[in-house]
C-alpha positions in Angstrom: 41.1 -0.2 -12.0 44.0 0.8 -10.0 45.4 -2.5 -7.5 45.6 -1.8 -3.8 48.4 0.9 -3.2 51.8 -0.2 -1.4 52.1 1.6 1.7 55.7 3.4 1.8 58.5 1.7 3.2 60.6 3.2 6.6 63.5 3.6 4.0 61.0 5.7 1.6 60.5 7.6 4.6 64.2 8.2 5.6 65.1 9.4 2.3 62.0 11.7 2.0 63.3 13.4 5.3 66.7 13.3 3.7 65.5 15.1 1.0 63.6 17.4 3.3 66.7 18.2 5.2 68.1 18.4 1.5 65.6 21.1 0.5 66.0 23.4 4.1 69.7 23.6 4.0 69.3 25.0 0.2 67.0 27.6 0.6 68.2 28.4 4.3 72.3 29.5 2.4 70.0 31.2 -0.4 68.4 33.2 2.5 71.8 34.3 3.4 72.6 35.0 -0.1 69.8 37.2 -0.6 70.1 38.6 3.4 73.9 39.6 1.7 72.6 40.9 -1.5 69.6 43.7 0.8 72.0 44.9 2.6 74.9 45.9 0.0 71.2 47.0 -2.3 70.6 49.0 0.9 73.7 50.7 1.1 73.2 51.4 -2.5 70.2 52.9 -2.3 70.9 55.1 0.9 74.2 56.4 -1.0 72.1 56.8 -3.9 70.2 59.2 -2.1 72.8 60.7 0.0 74.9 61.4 -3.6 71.9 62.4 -5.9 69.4 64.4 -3.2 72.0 66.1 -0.9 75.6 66.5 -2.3 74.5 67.1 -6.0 70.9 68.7 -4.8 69.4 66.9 -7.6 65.1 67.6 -7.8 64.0 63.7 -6.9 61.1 64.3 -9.2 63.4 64.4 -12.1 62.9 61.7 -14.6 66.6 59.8 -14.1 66.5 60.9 -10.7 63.4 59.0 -9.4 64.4 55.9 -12.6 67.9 55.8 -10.3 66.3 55.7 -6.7 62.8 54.0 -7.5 64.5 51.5 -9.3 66.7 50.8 -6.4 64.0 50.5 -4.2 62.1 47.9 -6.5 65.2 45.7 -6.6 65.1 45.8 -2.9 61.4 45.0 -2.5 62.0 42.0 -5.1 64.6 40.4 -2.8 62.8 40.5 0.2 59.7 38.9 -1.0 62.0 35.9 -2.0 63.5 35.7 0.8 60.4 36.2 2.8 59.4 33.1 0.3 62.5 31.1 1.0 61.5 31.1 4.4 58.6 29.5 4.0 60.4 26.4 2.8 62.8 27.1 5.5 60.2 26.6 8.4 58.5 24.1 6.6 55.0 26.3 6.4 55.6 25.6 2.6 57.1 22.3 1.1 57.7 24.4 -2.4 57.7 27.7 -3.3 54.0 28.5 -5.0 53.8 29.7 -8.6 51.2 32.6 -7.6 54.8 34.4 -5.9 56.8 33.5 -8.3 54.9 35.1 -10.7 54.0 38.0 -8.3 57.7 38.5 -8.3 58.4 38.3 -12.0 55.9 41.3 -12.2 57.0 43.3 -9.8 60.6 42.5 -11.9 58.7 43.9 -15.1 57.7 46.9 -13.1 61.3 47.8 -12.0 62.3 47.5 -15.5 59.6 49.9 -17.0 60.2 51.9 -14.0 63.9 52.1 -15.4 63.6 52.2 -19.2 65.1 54.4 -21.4 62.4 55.4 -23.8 65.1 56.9 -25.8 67.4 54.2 -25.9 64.2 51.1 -26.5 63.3 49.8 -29.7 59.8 49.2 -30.8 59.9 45.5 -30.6 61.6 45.6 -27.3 58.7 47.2 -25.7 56.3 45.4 -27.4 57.8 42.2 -25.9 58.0 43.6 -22.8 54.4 44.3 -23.2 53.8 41.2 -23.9 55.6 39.7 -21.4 54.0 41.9 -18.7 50.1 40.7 -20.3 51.1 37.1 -20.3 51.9 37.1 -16.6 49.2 39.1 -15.6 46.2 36.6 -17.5 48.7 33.7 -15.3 48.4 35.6 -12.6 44.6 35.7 -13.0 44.4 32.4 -14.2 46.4 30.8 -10.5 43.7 33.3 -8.5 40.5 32.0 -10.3 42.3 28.5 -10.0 42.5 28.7 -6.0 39.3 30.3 -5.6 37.4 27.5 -6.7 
């Protein structure tokens, strides 16, 4: 059996709220980062499609064409669903960033990169770890959803 629980003193409090403060400030600057980091990857992308579609008149629906642009657009969609994470700390909706996104975010990473890969240039065992990579986080994914559900 468990004795009565102490009650939290004002300075447990004070540094919790430190800590808080602590935890805001960090993901606030890496919002910044990441604001930074979409809108250089947006001026990537736009010249990538300004130098591949219009001044070399490439067809998009070629296969290093659309790895180029869609890949592009992937790593653009990754870093604004951190950020959009980040903010959650930020405004305090969230105290820590949930697994479920995190893992949502290392897929979407694994799609870019088969979206992207050289089948050419990839070994065997590089794909099949990729594969298995991609299975693990989808049975963790499922795994987090039938966990909340209950």
């Amino acid at each position: 059996m468990d004795g009565p629980k102490k009650q939290p003193s004002i300075s447990d409090y004070k540094i919790h709220n430190y800590y808080r403060k602590f935890e805001s400030l960090i993901a606030l600057t890496l919002t910044f980062i990441i604001i930074i980091i979409v809108i250089v990857a947006t001026g990537r992308l736009g010249y990538s499609v300004y130098n591949l579609l219009i001044v070399r008149m490439q067809d998009p629906l070629e296969h290093k064409v659309f790895q180029v642009i869609f890949g592009e657009i992937i790593t653009l969609l990754i870093a604004l669903e951190f950020s959009h994470t980040l903010q959650y700390v930020v405004t305090r909706q969230q105290s820590i960033i949930q697994t479920k996104v995190v893992v949502l975010i290392a897929i979407l990473a694994l799609s870019r990169k088969f979206i992207i890969l050289d089948l050419d240039k990839i070994s065997s065992g590089e794909l099949l770890g990729l594969s298995a990579a991609t299975l693990a986080l989808g049975l963790t994914y499922l795994v987090l959803k039938l966990k909340n559900t209950e």
